[in-house]
N, CA and C atoms of all chains as a GROMACS GRO file, in nm:
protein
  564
    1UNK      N    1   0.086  -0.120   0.000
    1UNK     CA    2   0.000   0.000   0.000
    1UNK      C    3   0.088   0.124   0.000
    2UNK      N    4   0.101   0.209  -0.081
    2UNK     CA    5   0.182   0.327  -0.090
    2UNK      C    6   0.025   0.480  -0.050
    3UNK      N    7   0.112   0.553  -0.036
    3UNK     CA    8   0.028   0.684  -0.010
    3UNK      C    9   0.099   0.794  -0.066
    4UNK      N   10   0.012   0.896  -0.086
    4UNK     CA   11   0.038   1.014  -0.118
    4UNK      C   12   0.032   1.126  -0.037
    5UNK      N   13   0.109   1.242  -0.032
    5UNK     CA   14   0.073   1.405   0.016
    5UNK      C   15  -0.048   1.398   0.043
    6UNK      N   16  -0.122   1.420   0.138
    6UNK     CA   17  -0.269   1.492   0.222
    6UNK      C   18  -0.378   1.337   0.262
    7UNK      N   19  -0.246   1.203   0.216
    7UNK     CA   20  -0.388   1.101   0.264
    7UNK      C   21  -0.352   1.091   0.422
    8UNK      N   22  -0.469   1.054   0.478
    8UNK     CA   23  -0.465   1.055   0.601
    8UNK      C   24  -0.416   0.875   0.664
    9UNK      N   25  -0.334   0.869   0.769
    9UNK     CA   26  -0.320   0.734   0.795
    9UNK      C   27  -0.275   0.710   0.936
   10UNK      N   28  -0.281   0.605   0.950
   10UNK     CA   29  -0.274   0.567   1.090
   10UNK      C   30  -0.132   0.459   1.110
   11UNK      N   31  -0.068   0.494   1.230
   11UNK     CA   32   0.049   0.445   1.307
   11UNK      C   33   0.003   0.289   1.326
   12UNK      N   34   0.033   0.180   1.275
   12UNK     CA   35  -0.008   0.046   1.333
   12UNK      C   36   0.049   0.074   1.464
   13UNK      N   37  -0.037  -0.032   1.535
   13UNK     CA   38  -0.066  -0.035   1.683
   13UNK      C   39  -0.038  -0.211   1.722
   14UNK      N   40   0.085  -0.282   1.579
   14UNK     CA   41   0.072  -0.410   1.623
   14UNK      C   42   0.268  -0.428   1.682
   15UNK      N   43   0.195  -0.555   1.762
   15UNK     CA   44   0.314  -0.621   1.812
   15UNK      C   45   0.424  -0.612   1.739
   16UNK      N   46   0.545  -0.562   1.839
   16UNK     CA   47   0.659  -0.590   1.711
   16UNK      C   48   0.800  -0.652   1.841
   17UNK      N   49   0.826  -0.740   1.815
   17UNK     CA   50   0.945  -0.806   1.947
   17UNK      C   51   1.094  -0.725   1.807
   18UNK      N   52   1.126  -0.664   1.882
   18UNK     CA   53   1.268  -0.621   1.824
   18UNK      C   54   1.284  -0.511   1.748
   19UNK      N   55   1.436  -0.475   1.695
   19UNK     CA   56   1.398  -0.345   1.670
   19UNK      C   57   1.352  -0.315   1.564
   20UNK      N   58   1.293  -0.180   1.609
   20UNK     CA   59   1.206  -0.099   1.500
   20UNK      C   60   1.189   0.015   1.490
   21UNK      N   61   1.229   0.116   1.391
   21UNK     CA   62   1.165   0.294   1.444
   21UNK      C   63   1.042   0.354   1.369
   22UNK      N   64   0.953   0.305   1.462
   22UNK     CA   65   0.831   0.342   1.435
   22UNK      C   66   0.812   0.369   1.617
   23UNK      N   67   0.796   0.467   1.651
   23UNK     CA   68   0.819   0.535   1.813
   23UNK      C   69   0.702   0.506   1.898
   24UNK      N   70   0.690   0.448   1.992
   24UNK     CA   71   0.578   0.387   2.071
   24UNK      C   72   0.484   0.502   2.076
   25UNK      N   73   0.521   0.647   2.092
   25UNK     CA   74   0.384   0.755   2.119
   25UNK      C   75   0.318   0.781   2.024
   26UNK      N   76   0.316   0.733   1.870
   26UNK     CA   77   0.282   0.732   1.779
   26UNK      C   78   0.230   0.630   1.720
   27UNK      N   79   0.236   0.525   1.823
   27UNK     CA   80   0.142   0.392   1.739
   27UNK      C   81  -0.017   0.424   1.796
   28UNK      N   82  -0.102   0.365   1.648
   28UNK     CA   83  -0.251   0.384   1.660
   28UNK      C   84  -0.269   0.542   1.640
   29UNK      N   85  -0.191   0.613   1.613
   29UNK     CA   86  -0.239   0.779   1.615
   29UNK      C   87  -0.241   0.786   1.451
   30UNK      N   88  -0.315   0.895   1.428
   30UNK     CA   89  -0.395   0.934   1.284
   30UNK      C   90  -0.330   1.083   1.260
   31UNK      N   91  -0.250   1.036   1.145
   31UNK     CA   92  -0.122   1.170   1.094
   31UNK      C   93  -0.169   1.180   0.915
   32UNK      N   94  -0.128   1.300   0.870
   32UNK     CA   95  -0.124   1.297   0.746
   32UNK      C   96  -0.010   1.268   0.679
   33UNK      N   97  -0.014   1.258   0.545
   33UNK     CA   98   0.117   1.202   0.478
   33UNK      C   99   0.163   1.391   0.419
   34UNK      N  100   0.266   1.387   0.483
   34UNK     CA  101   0.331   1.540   0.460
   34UNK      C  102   0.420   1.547   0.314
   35UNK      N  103   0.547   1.433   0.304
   35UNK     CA  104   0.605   1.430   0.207
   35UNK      C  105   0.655   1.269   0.206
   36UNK      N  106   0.676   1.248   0.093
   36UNK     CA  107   0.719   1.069   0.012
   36UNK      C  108   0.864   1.099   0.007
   37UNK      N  109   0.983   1.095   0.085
   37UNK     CA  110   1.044   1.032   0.061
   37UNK      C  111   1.132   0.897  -0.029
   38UNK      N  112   1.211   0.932   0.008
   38UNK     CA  113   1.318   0.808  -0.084
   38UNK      C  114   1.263   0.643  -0.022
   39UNK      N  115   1.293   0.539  -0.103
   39UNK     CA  116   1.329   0.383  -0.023
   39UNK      C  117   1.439   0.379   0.039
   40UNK      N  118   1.445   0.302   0.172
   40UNK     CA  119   1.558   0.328   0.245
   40UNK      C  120   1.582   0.181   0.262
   41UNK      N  121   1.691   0.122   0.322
   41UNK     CA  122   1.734  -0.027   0.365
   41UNK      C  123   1.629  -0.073   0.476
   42UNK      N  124   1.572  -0.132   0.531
   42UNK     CA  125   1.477  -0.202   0.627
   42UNK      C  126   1.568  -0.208   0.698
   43UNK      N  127   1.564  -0.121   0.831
   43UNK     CA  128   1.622  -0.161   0.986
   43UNK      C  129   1.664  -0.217   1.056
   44UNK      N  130   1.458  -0.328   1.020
   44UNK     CA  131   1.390  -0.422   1.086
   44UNK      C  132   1.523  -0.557   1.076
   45UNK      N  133   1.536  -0.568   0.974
   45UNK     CA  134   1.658  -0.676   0.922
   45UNK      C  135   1.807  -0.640   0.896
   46UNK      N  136   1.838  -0.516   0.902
   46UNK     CA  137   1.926  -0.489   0.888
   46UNK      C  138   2.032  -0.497   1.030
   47UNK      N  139   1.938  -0.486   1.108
   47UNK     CA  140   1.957  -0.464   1.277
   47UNK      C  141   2.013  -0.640   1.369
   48UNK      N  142   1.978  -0.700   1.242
   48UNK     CA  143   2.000  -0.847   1.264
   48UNK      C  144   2.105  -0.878   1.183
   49UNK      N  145   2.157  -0.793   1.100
   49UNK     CA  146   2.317  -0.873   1.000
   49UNK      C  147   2.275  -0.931   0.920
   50UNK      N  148   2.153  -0.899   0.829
   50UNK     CA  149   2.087  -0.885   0.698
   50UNK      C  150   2.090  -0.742   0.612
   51UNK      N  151   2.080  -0.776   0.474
   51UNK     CA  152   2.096  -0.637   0.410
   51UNK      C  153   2.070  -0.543   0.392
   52UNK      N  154   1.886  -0.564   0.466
   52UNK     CA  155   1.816  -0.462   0.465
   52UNK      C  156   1.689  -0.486   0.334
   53UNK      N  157   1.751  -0.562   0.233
   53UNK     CA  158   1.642  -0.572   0.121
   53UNK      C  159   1.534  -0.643   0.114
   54UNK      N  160   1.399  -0.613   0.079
   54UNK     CA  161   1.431  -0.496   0.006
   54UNK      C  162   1.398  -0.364   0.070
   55UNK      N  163   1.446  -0.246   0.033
   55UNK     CA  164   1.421  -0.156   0.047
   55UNK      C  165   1.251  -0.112   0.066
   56UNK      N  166   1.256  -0.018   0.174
   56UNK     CA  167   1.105   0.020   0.226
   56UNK      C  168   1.094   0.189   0.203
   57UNK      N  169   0.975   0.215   0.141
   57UNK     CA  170   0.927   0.354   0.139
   57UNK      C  171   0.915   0.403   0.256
   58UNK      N  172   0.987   0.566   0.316
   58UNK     CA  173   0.946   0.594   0.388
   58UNK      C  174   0.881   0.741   0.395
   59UNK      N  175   0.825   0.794   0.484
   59UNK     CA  176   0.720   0.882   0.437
   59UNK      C  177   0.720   0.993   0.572
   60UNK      N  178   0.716   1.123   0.525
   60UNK     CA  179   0.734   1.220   0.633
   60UNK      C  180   0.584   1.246   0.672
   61UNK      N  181   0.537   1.186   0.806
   61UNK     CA  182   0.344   1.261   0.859
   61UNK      C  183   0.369   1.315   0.960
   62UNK      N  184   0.271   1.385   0.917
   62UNK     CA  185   0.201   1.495   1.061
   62UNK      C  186   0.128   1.494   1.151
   63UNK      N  187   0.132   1.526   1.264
   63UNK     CA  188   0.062   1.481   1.364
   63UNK      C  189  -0.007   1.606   1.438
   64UNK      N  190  -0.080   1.608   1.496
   64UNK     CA  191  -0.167   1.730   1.580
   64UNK      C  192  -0.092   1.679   1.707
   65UNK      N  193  -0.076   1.809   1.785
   65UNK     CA  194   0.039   1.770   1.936
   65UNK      C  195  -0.114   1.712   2.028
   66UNK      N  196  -0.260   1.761   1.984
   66UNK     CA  197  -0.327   1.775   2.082
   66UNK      C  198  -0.405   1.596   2.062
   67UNK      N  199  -0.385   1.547   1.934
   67UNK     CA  200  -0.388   1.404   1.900
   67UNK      C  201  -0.308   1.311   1.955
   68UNK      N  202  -0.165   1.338   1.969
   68UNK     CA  203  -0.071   1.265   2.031
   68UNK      C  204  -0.103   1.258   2.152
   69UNK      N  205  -0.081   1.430   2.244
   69UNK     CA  206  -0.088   1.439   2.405
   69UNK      C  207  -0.264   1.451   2.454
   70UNK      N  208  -0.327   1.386   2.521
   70UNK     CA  209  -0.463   1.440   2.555
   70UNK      C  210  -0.471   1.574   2.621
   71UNK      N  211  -0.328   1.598   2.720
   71UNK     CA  212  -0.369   1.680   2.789
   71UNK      C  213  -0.233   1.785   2.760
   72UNK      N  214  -0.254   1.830   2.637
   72UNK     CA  215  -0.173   1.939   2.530
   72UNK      C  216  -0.249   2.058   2.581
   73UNK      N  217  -0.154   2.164   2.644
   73UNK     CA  218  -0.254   2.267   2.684
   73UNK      C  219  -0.170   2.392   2.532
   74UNK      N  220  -0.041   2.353   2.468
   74UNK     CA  221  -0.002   2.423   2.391
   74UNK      C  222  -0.094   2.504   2.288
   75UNK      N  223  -0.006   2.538   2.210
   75UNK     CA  224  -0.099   2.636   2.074
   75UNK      C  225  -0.184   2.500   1.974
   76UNK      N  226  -0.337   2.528   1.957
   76UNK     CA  227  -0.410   2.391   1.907
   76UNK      C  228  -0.331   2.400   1.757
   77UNK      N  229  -0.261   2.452   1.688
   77UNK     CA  230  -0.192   2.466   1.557
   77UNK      C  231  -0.107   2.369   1.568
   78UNK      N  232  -0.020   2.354   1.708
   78UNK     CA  233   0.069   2.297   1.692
   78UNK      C  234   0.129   2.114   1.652
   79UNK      N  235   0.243   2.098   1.571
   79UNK     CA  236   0.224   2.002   1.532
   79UNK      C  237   0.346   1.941   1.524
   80UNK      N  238   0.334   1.783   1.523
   80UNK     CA  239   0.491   1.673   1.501
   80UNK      C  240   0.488   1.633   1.412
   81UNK      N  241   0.613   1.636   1.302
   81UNK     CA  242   0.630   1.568   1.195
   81UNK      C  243   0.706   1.445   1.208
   82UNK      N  244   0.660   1.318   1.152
   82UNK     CA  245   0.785   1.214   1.210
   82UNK      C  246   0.786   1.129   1.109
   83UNK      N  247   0.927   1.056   1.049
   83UNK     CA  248   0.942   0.970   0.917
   83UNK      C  249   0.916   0.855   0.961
   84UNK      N  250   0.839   0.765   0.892
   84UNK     CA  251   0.787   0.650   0.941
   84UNK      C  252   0.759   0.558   0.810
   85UNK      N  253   0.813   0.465   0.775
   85UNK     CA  254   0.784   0.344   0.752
   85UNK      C  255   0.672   0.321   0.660
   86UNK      N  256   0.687   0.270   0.532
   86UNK     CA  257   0.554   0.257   0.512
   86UNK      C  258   0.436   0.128   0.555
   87UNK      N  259   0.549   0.042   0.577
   87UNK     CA  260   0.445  -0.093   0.632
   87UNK      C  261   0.433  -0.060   0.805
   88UNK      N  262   0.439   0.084   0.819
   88UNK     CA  263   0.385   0.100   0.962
   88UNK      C  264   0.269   0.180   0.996
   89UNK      N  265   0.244   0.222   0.846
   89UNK     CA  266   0.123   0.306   0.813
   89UNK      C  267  -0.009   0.221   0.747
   90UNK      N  268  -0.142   0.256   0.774
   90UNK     CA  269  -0.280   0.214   0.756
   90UNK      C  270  -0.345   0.333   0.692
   91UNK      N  271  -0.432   0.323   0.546
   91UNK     CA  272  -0.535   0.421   0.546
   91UNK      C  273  -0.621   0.432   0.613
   92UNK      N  274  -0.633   0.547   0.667
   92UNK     CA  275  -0.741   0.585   0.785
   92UNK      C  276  -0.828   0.670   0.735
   93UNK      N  277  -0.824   0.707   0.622
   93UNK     CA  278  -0.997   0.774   0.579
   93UNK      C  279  -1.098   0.707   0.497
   94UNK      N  280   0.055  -0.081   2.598
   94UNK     CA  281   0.144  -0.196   2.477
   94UNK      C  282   0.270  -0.158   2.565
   95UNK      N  283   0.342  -0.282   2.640
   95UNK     CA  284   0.453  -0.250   2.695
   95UNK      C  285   0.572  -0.161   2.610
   96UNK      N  286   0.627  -0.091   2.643
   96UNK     CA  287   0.776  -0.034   2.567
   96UNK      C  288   0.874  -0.027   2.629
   97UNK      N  289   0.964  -0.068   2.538
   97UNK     CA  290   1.098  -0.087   2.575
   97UNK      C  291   1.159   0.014   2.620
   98UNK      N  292   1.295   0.001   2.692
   98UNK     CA  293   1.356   0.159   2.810
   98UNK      C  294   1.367   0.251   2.708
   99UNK      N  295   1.429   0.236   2.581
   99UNK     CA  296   1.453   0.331   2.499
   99UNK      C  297   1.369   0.429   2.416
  100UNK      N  298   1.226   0.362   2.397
  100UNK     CA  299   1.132   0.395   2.320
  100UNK      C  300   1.051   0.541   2.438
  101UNK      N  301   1.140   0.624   2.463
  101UNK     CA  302   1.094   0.722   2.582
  101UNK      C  303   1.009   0.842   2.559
  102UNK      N  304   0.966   0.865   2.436
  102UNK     CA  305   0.906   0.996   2.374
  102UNK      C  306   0.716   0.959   2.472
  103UNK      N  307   0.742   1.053   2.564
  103UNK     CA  308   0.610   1.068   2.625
  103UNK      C  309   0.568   1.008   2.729
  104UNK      N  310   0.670   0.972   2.763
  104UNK     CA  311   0.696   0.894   2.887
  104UNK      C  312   0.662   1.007   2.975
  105UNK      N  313   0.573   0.965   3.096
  105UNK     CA  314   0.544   1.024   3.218
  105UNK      C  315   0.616   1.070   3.334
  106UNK      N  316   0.668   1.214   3.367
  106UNK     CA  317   0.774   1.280   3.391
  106UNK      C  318   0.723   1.384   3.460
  107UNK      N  319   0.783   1.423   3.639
  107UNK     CA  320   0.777   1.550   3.634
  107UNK      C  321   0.909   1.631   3.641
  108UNK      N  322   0.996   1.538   3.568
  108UNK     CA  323   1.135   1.621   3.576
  108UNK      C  324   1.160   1.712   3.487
  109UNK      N  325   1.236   1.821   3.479
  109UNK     CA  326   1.268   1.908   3.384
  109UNK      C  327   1.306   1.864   3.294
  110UNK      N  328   1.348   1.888   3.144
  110UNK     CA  329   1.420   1.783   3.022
  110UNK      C  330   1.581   1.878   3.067
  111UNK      N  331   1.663   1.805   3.031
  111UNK     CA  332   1.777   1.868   3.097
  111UNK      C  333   1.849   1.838   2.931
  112UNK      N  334   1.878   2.016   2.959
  112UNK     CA  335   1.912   2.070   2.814
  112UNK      C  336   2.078   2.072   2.824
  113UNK      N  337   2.112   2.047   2.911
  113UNK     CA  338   2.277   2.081   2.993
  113UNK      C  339   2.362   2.048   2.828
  114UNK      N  340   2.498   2.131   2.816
  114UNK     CA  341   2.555   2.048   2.743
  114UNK      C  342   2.696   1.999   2.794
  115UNK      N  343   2.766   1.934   2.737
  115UNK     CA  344   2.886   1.923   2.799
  115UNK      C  345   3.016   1.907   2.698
  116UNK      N  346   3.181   1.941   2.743
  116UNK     CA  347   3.267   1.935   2.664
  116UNK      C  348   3.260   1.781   2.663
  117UNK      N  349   3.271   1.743   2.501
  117UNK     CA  350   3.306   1.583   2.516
  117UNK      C  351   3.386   1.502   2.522
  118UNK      N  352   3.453   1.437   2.606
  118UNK     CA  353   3.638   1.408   2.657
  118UNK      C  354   3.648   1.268   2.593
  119UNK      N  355   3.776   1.290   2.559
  119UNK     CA  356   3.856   1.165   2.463
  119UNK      C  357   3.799   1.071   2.449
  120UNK      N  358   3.717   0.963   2.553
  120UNK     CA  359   3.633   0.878   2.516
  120UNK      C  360   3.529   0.895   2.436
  121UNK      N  361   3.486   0.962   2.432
  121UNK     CA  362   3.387   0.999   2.396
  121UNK      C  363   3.438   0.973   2.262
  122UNK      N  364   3.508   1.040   2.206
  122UNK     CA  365   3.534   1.127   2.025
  122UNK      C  366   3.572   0.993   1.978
  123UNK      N  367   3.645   0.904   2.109
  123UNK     CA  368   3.687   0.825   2.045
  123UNK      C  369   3.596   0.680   2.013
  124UNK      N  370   3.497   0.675   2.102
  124UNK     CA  371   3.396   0.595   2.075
  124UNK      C  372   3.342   0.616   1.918
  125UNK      N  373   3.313   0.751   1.931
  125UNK     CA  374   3.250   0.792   1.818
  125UNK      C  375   3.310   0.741   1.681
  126UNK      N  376   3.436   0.760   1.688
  126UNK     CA  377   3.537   0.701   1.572
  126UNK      C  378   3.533   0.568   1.555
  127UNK      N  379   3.578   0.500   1.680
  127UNK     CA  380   3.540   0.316   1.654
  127UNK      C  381   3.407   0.324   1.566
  128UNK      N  382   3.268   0.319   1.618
  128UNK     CA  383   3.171   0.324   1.565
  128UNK      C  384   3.182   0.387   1.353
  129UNK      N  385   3.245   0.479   1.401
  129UNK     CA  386   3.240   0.556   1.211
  129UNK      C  387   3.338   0.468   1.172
  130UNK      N  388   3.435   0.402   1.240
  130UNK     CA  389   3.509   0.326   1.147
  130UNK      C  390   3.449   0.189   1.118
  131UNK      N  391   3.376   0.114   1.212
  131UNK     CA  392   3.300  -0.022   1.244
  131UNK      C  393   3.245   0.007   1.118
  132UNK      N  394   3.148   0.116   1.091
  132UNK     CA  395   3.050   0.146   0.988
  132UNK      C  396   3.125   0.115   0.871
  133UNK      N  397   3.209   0.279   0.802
  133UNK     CA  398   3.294   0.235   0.691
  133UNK      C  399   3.351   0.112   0.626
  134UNK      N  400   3.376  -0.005   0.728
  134UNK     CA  401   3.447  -0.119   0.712
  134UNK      C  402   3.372  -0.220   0.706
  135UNK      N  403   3.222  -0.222   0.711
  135UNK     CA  404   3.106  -0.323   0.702
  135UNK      C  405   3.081  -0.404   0.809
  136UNK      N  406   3.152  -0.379   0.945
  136UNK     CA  407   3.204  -0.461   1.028
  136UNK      C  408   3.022  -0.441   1.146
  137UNK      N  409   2.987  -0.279   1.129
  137UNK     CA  410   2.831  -0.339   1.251
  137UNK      C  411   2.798  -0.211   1.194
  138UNK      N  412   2.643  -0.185   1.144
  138UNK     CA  413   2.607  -0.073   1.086
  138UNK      C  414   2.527  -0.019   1.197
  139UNK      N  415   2.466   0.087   1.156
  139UNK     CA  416   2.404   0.163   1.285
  139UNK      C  417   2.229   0.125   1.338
  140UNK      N  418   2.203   0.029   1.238
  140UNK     CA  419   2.100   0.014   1.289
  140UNK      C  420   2.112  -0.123   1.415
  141UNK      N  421   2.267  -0.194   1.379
  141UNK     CA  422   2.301  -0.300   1.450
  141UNK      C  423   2.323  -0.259   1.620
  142UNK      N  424   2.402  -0.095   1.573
  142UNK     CA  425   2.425  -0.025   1.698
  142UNK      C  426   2.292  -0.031   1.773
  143UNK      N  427   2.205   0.006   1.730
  143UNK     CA  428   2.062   0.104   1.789
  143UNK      C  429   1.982  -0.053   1.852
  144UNK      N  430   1.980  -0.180   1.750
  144UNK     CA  431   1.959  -0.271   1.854
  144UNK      C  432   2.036  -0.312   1.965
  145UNK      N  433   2.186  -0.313   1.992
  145UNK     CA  434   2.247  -0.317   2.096
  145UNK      C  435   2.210  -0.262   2.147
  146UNK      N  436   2.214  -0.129   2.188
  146UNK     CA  437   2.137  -0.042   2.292
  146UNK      C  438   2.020  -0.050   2.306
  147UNK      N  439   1.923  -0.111   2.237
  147UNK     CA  440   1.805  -0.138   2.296
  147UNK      C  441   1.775  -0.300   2.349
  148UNK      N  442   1.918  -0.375   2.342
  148UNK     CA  443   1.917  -0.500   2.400
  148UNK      C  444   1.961  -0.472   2.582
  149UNK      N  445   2.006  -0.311   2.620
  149UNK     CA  446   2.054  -0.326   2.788
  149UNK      C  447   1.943  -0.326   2.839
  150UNK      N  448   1.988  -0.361   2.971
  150UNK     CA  449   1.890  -0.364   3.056
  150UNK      C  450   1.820  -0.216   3.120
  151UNK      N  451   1.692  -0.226   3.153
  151UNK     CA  452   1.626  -0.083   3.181
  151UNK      C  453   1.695  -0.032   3.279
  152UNK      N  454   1.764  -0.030   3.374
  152UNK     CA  455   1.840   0.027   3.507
  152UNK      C  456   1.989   0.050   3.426
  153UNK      N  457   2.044  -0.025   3.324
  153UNK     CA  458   2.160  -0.038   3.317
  153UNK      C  459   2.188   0.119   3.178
  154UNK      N  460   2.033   0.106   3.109
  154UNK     CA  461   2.024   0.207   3.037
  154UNK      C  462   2.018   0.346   3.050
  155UNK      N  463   1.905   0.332   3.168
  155UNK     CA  464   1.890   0.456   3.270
  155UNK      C  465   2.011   0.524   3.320
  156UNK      N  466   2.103   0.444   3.330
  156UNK     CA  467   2.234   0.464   3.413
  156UNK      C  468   2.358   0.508   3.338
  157UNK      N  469   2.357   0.508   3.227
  157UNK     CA  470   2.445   0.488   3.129
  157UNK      C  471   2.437   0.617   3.054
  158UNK      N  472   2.576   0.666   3.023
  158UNK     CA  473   2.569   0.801   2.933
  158UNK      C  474   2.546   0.769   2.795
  159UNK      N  475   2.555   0.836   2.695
  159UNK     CA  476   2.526   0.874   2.573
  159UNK      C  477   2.626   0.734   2.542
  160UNK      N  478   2.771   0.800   2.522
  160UNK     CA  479   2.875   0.699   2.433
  160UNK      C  480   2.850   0.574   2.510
  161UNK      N  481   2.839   0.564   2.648
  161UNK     CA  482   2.836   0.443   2.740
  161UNK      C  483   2.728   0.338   2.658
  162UNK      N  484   2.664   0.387   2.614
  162UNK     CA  485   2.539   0.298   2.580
  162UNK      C  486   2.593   0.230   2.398
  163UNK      N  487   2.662   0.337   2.359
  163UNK     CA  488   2.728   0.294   2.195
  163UNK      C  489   2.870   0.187   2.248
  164UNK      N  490   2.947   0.221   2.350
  164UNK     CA  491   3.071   0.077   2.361
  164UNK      C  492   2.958  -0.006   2.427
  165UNK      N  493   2.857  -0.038   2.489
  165UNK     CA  494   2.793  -0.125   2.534
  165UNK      C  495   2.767  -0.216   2.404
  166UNK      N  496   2.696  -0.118   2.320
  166UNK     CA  497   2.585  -0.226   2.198
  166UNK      C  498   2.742  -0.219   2.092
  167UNK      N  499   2.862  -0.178   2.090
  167UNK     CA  500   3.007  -0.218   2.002
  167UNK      C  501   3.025  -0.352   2.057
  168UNK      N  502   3.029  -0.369   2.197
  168UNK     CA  503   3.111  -0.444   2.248
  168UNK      C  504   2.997  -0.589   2.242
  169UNK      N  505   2.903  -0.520   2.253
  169UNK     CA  506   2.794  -0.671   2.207
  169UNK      C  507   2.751  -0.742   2.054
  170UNK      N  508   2.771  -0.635   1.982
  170UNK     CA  509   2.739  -0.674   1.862
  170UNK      C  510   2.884  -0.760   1.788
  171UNK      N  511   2.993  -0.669   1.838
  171UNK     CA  512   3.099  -0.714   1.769
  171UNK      C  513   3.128  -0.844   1.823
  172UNK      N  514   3.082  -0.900   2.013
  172UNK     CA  515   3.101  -0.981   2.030
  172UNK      C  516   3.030  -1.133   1.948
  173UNK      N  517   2.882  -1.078   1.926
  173UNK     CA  518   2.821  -1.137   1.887
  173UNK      C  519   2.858  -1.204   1.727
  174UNK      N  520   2.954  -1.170   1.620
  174UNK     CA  521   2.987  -1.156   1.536
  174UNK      C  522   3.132  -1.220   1.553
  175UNK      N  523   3.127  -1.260   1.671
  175UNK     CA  524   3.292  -1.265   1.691
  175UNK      C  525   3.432  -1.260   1.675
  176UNK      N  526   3.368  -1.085   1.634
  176UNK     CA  527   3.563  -0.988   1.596
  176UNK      C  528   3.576  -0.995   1.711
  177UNK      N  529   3.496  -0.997   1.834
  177UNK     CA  530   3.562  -0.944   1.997
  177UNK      C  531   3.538  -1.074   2.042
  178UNK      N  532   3.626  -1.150   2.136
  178UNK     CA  533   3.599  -1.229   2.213
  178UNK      C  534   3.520  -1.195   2.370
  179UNK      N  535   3.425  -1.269   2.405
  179UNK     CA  536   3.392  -1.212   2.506
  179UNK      C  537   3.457  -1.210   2.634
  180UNK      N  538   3.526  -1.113   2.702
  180UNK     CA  539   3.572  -1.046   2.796
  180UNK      C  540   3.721  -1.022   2.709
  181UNK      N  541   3.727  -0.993   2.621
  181UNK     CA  542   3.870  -0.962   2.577
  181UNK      C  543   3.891  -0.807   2.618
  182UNK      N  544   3.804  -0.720   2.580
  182UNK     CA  545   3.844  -0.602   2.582
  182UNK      C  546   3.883  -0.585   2.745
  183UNK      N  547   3.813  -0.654   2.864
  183UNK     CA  548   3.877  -0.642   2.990
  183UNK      C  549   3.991  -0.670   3.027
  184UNK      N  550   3.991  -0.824   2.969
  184UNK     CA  551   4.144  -0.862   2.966
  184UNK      C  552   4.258  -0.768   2.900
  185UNK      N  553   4.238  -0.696   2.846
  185UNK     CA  554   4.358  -0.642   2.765
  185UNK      C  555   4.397  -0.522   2.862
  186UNK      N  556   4.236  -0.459   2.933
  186UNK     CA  557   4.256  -0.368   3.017
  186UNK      C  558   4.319  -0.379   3.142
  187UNK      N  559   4.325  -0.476   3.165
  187UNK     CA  560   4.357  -0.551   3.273
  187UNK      C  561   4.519  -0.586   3.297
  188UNK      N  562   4.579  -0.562   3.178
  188UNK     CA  563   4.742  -0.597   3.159
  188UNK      C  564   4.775  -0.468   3.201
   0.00000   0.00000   0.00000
C-alpha cells in the first residue's frame, strides 16, 4: 500500500518483538502524509546482520500535538512531523 | 502496549528535560570514531548499533551516558559476530 501528500493514515498499533523505528507515542495515532520520501534499507533486518532488502518507502506525517498528548494545553496549531515506515502506516480515511 | 527503556518519547515525567551540554572528553570522540570506522568497514552498521542499545537492561540504560550505551551495543554486537571475544576487551585492560 503506498500513499500520497494529504492522505490521512494511521500508526499500526501491532506487536513488534525487536527493533524498530516506528516510536511507541505514535502507534494507533492518525497523521497525514506530509512528504514521500526516498526507499531506504529495512532496519527491521538490517539490525539483525541482513541487508536490509528490500528496500522500504518511507514517508514524512504529521501529527496534531493535541492528537498525540490528551492533555496538550499548547498552541491547538501545533504540530509533530515524524518519518515513518511505510508498512507502519494504515489508510485511515 | 509494553515499551521498551529506549522507546521514551512521552513517557510520564515531572522532571525538567535537561538541556545541559557538555565538553566531550577523549572517550567519547573516540567511541564515536570506533563506531564511524566499524560502519565504513562493514564490520556493525548503525542500525546493529541502535539494537544493541536497545538489547541493555532498563536500570543499566537509565544509568548509562550517551557513548556508554554505543561501547555497550560495540562491544555486544561485535562480540556477537565474533571480531571481539567475550571479555577480551577487559582482559587487555587488565594488563
Amino acid at each position: 500500500m503506498s500513499f500520497a501528500p494529504g492522505d490521512t493514515v494511521r500508526v499500526s498499533s501491532r506487536a513488534h518483538e525487536g527493533h524498530h523505528r516506528a516510536p511507541g507515542y505514535l502507534k494507533g495515532k492518525i497523521g497525514t502524509v506530509e512528504r514521500v520520501h526516498d526507499r531506504f534499507l529495512n532496519p527491521e533486518t538490517r539490525a539483525y546482520g541482513k541487508d536490509g532488502e528490500p528496500a522500504k518507502r518511507l514517508y514524512l506525517v504529521g501529527f496534531e500535538l493535541g492528537d498525540l498528548w490528551p492533555t496538550y494545553r499548547g498552541d491547538a496549531d501545533d504540530r509533530l512531523v515524524a518519518d515513518v515506515f511505510e508498512h507502519w502506516l494504515e489508510p485511515a480515511s | 502496549m509494553e515499551r521498551a527503556v529506549h522507546d521514551r518519547g512521552g513517557w510520564p515525567t515531572d522532571a525538567p528535560v535537561d538541556r545541559s551540554e557538555h565538553e566531550l572528553a577523549d572517550w567519547e570522540l573516540l567511541m564515536d570514531a570506533i563506531v564511524g570506522a566499524l560502519s565504513r568497514s562493514g564490520a556493525m552498521n548503525v542500525d546493529e548499533l541502535r539494537r544493541g542499545i536497545e538489547s541493555m537492561e532498563p536500570a543499566a540504560y537509565a544509568a548509562a551516558a550517551y557513548y556508554e550505551r554505543w561501547l555497550f551495543a560495540t562491544e555486544t554486537i561485535l562480540a556477537e559476530k565474533g571480531l571481539l571475544a567475550s571479555g577480551e576487551l577487559d582482559e587487555r585492560l587488565s594488563r
